[in-house]
C-alpha positions in Angstrom: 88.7 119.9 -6.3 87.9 116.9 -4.4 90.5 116.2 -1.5 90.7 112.6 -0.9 89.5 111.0 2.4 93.3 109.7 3.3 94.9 113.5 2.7 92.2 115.2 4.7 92.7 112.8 7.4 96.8 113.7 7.2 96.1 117.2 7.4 93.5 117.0 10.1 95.8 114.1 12.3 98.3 117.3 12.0 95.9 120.0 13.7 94.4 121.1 10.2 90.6 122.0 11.7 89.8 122.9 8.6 90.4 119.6 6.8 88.4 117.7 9.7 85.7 120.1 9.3 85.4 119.0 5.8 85.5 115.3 6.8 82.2 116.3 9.0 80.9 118.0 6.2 81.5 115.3 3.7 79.8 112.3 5.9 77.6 113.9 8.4 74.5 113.1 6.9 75.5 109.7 6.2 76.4 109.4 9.8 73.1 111.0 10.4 71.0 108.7 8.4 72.7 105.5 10.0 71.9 106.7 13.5 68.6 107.8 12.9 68.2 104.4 11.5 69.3 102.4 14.5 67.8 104.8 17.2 64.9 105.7 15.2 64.2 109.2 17.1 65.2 112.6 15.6 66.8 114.3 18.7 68.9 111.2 20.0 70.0 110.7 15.8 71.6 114.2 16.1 73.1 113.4 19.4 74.5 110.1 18.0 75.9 111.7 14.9 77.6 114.5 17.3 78.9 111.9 19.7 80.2 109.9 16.7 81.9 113.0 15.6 83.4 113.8 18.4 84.8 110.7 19.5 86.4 110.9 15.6 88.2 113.5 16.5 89.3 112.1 19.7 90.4 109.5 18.3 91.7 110.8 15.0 95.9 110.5 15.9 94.9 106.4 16.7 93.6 106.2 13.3 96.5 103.9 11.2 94.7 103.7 8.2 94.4 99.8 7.9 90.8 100.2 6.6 89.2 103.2 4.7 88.1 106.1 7.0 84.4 105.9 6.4 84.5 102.3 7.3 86.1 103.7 10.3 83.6 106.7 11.0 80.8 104.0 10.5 82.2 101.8 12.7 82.3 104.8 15.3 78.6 106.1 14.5 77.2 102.3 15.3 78.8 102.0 18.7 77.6 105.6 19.7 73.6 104.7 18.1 73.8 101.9 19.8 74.5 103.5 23.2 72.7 106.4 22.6 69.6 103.9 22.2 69.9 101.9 25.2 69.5 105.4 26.7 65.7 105.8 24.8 63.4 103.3 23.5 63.6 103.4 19.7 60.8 104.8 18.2 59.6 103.8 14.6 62.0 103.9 11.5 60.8 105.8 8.8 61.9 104.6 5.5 61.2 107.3 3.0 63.0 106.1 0.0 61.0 103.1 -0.3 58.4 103.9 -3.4 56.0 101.3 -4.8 55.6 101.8 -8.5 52.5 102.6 -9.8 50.1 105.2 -10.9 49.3 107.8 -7.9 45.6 107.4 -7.3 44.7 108.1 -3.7 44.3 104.9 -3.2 47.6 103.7 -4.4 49.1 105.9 -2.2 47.5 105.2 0.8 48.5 101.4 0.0 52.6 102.7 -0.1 51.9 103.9 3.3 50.2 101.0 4.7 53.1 99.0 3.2 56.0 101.6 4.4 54.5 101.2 8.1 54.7 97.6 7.8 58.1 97.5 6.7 59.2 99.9 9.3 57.2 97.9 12.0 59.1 94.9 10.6 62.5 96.5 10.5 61.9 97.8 14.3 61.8 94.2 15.3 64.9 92.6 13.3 67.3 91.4 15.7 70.6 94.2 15.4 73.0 92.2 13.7 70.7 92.1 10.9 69.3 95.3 11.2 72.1 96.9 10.9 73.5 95.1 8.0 70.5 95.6 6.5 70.6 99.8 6.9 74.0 99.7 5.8 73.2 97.3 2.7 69.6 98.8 1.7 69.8 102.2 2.8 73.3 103.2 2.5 74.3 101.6 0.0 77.6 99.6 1.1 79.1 96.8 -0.2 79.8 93.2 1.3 83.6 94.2 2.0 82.8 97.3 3.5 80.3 95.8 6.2 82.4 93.5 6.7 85.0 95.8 8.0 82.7 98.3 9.9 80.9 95.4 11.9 84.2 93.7 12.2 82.9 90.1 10.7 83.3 87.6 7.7 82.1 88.2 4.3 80.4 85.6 4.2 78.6 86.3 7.7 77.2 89.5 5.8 75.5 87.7 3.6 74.2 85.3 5.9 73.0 87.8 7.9 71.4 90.1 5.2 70.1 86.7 3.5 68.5 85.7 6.7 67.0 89.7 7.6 65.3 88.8 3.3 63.8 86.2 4.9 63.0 87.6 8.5 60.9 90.3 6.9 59.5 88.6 3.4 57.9 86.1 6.0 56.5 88.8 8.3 55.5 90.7 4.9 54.2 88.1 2.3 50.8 88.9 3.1 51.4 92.1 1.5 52.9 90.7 -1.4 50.2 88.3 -2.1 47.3 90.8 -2.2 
């Protein structure tokens, strides 16, 4: 049986560990995955995700419920990244799920990873209020509406902003398009 996001958070606003633990469990790696993306180091992803977590659950009897709890959560898990990286300097973003089609000769593959570094050099240097549109867009999977919310803007300023990160990193990348 899947508990919905808004009962869990009931239960766990009422002292229910159990029903925040399953909240964690539920979006952790998401959480994880977002952090590691805006930090770009292992170690100090973890610590984000934790720190994200924990200031949740500190914050958990303030939550009201006027926008959906991962929206929330996300919001939360970008602040603490973000802090967490002025900490470090971000190392490199890996971006796994990027795959070229193609046959899988050796040196096809050794192309996808010239082209994967690039676009993770690339996506090191977008400004942050496109890069993290952009991980929430490309890599998470998000809508509009729901970026809107977590990075408290416009509509219409997301796509802007992920229309002008296309354009940041097609110009920085068209000379691997064109060969």
């Amino acid at each position: 049986m899947n508990i919905s996001d808004e009962i869990l958070v009931q239960q766990a606003q009422q002292g229910n560990g159990r029903a925040f633990a399953l909240l964690v469990e539920r979006y952790q790696e998401r959480i994880f995955n977002v952090c590691f993306r805006i930090v770009g180091d292992f170690h100090d992803a973890e610590e984000a995700t934790m720190d994200a977590f924990l200031a949740c659950h500190r914050s958990l009897t303030t939550f009201e419920g006027r926008s959906g709890f991962a929206t929330w959560l996300y919001r939360i898990a970008i602040r603490c990244a973000y802090k967490r990286r002025g900490k470090h300097p971000p190392e490199s973003v890996h971006i796994d799920e990027l795959e070229i089609p193609g046959d899988h000769s050796p040196y096809k593959r050794l192309r996808q990873k010239e082209i994967q570094k690039a676009i993770e050099q690339v996506m090191e240097t977008l400004p942050d209020r496109l890069k993290e549109v952009t991980i929430l867009h490309f890599l998470e999977g998000l809508s509009y509406r729901d970026i809107a919310e977590i990075v408290e803007c416009p509509i219409g300023t997301v796509g802007s902003r992920i229309n002008a990160a296309r354009r940041y990193m097609q110009q920085r990348l068209g000379h691997l398009i064109e060969e």
